[in-house]
N, C-alpha and C positions, 0 to 999 in steps of 0.2 A: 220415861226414857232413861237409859244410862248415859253415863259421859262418852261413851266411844259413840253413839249412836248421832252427836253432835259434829255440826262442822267442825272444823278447828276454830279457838280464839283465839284474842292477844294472851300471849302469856303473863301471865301473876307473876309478880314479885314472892321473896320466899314468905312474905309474911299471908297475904296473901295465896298461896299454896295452904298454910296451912290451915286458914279460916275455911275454904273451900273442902278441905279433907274433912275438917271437925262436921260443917256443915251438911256431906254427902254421907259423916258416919252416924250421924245424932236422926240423921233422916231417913234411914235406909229402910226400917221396920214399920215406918208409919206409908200407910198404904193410900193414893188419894186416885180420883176418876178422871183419866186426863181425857181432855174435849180440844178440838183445834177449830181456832175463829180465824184461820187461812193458808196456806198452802204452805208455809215456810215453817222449818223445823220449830222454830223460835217462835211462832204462832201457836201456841199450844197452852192450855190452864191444866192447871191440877183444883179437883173440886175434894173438898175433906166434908161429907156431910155431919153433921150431929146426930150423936143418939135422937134425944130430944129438940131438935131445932125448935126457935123462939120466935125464927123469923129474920134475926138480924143477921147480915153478911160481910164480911172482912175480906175486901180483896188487897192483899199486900205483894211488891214487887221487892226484887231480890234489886239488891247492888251489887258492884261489880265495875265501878267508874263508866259506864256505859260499853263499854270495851268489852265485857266479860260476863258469867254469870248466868246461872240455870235456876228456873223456877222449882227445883226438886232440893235446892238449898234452903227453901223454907217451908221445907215440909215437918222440922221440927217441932214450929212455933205452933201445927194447928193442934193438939191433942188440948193446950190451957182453952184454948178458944170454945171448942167443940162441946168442950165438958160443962161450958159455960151456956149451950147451946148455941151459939155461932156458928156458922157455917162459913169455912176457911177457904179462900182462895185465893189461889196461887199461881198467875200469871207469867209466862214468856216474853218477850221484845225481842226485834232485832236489833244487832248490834253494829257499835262505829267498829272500824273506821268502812265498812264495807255500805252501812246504812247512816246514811247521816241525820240531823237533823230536817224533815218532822219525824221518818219513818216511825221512833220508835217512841214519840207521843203516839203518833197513828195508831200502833197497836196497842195501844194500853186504852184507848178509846173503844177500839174492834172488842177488846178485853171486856170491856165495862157494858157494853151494848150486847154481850154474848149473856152475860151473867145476871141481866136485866131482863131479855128474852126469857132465859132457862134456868133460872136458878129456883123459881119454882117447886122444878121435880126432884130440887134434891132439898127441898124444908126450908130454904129462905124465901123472902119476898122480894121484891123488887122496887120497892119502896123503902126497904129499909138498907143501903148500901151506902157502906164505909169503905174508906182505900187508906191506904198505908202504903211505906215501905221503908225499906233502908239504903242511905247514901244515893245511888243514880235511881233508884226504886223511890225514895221518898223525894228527892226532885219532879220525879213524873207525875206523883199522888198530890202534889203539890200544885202544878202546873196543872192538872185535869179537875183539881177542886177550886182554883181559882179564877180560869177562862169560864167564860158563858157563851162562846161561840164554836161549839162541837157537837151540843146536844143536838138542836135541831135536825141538823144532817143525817143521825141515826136515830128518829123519831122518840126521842126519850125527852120527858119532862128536863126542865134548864135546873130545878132544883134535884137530880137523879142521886149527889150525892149528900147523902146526908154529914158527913164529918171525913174528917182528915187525919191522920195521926204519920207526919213526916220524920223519921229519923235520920239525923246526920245527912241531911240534904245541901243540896248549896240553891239559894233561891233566888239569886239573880249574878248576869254574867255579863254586865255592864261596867262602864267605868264605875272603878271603888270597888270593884267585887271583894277586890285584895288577893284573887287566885294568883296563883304563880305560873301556870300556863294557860293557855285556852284548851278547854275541852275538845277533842276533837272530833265528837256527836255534833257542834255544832254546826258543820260545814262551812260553807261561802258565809265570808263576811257579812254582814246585816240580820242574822237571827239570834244574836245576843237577847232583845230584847222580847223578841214575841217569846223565847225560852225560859223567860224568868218571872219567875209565879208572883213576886214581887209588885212588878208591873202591869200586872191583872186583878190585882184586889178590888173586890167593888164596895162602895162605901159602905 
């Protein structure tokens, strides 16, 4: 999808503007299979297949403080992956302040159960799935590799993800977090703590 083809978001700061331009221009040329796991624009993956698939699959989520952010901003990163034989993808969420917290765990679940189904036909396995991301992207990768209470629901094994690789995340939104505001993904008071990947490690 292009940028005009999106709702409107919260608007970026200027530095932020420019991470998004670099991002939509480093991406432009790298071509990926978008697939939607539900009706909302923001509902949508990009699948980067490999020459060679190995089997193993990378789904990473873009940042953007949950406010922001299009999953065609990390369509740079699949060409190291792909070449590596991974098979890259690259997930959508809906965003605050219109979706709040669970929504857009919700989809990053919907995300993971889509790619478990189907990733298959395009050279991964479904046994072999890694999540990633960066900033609100690697909070979510976070959060979904540290709960054990999601799988079930969409019939996927409890160990579905094999590893985690969070960048620039924040992992818990509790007292001491040390943030300087509250996020405002999280909505109504009380889900500080189911939010924070921290508070979900299991021994």
């Amino acid at each position: 999808m292009r940028r005009e083809d999106y709702p409107p978001q919260e608007p970026l700061s200027e530095v932020g503007e420019r991470y998004s331009a670099e991002c939509w221009r480093r991406s432009s040329d790298i071509a990926g299979k978008e697939h939607g796991y539900g009706a909302d624009p923001y509902q949508r993956l990009l699948v980067f297949p490999a020459a060679r698939p190995d089997g193993r699959v990378l789904i990473f989520w873009h940042g953007g403080g949950w406010t922001s952010g299009y999953k065609e901003w990390m369509g740079f990163m699949a060409p190291a992956f792909t070449a590596a034989g991974v098979t890259f993808v690259s997930p959508g969420y809906r965003l605050a302040p219109q979706h709040v917290f669970p929504a857009g765990l919700d989809d990053c679940i919907a995300a993971v159960a889509w790619v478990h189904r189907n990733i298959g036909k395009f050279g991964g396995q479904p046994d072999h799935l890694y999540v990633g991301g960066h900033s609100a992207g690697g909070h979510y990768a976070a959060l979904l590799a540290a709960r054990r209470d999601w799988q079930a629901a969409q019939s996927i094994p409890e160990d579905v993800i094999k590893g985690c690789l969070p960048i620039s995340g924040v992992y818990f939104f509790t007292e001491g977090s040390g943030l300087s505001n509250r996020p405002r993904f999280l909505g109504p008071a009380g889900n500080e703590h189911a939010a924070s990947p921290l508070h979900h490690l299991q021994p």
